[in-house]
Each structure stands twice: as C-alpha cells, then as structure tokens.
C-alpha positions in Angstrom: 11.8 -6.0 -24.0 8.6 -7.4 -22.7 6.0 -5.9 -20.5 7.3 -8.1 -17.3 11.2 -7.6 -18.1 10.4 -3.8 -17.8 12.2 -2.1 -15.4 9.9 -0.2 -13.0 10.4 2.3 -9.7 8.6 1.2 -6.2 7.9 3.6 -3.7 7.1 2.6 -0.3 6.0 5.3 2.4 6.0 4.3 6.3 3.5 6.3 7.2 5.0 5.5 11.3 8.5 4.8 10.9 8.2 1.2 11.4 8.8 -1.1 8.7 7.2 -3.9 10.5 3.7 -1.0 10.6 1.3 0.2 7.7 2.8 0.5 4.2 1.9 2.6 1.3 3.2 0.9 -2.0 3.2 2.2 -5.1 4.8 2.2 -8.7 5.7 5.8 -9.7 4.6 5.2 -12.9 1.3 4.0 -13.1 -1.9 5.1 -10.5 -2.2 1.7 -8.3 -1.5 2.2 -4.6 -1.4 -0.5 -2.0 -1.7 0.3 1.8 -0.8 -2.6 4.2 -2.1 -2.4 7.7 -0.9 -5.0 10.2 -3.7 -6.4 12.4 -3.0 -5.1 15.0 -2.7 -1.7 13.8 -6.2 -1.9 12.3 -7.5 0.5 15.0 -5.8 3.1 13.5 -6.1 2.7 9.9 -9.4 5.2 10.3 -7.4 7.7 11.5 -5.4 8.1 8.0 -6.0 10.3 5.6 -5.1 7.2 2.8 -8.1 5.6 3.4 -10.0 7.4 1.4 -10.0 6.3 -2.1 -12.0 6.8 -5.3 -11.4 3.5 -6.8 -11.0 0.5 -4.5 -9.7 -2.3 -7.1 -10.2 -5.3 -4.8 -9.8 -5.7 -0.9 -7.5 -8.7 0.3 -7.2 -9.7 3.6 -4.4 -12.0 4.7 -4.0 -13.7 7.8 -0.8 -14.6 9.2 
C-alpha cells in the first residue's frame, strides 16, 4: 500500500456549530491542525483559544 492510498481519520471541530463558520481540521494521526475562519468571522478569531500555536507551518489566505 502506498503512502497516498493510506487510509487516514479526519477530525473536524465546529468550534460555533455552524458548518458554514470556523473549522478546526485535523488528522488524528499525525500533529498538523488547520483552522479555517470565514471572513467575516475574522473578528473573532482573537477571541479563540486555537490561535495560539507553536509552530505556524505556512499562512494561506483565500479569497472567495
């Protein structure tokens, strides 16, 4: 079996309920986390106890 045919576990958290609103992402297995905050959520993203991190990897941000 290759690396990419691996079968892996996702974990998303809704941090408000709202699947349209943030998201925490991450695979169980392995250290990476992804939070998703919509624009116009942004305001509140400070408020959140994930945004402090100890290793930021890379910062995307996508406009829609």
């Amino acid at each position: 079996m290759t690396p990419a045919a691996r079968p892996q576990t996702n974990q998303i958290f809704l941090p408000l309920g709202d699947p349209r609103g943030s998201r925490i992402a991450e695979i169980t297995t392995r250290i990476v986390q992804l939070i998703q905050v919509p624009r116009p959520q942004l305001d509140i993203f400070p408020a959140m106890p994930e945004r402090f991190c100890k290793d930021t990897v890379a910062t995307q941000v996508r406009r829609v």
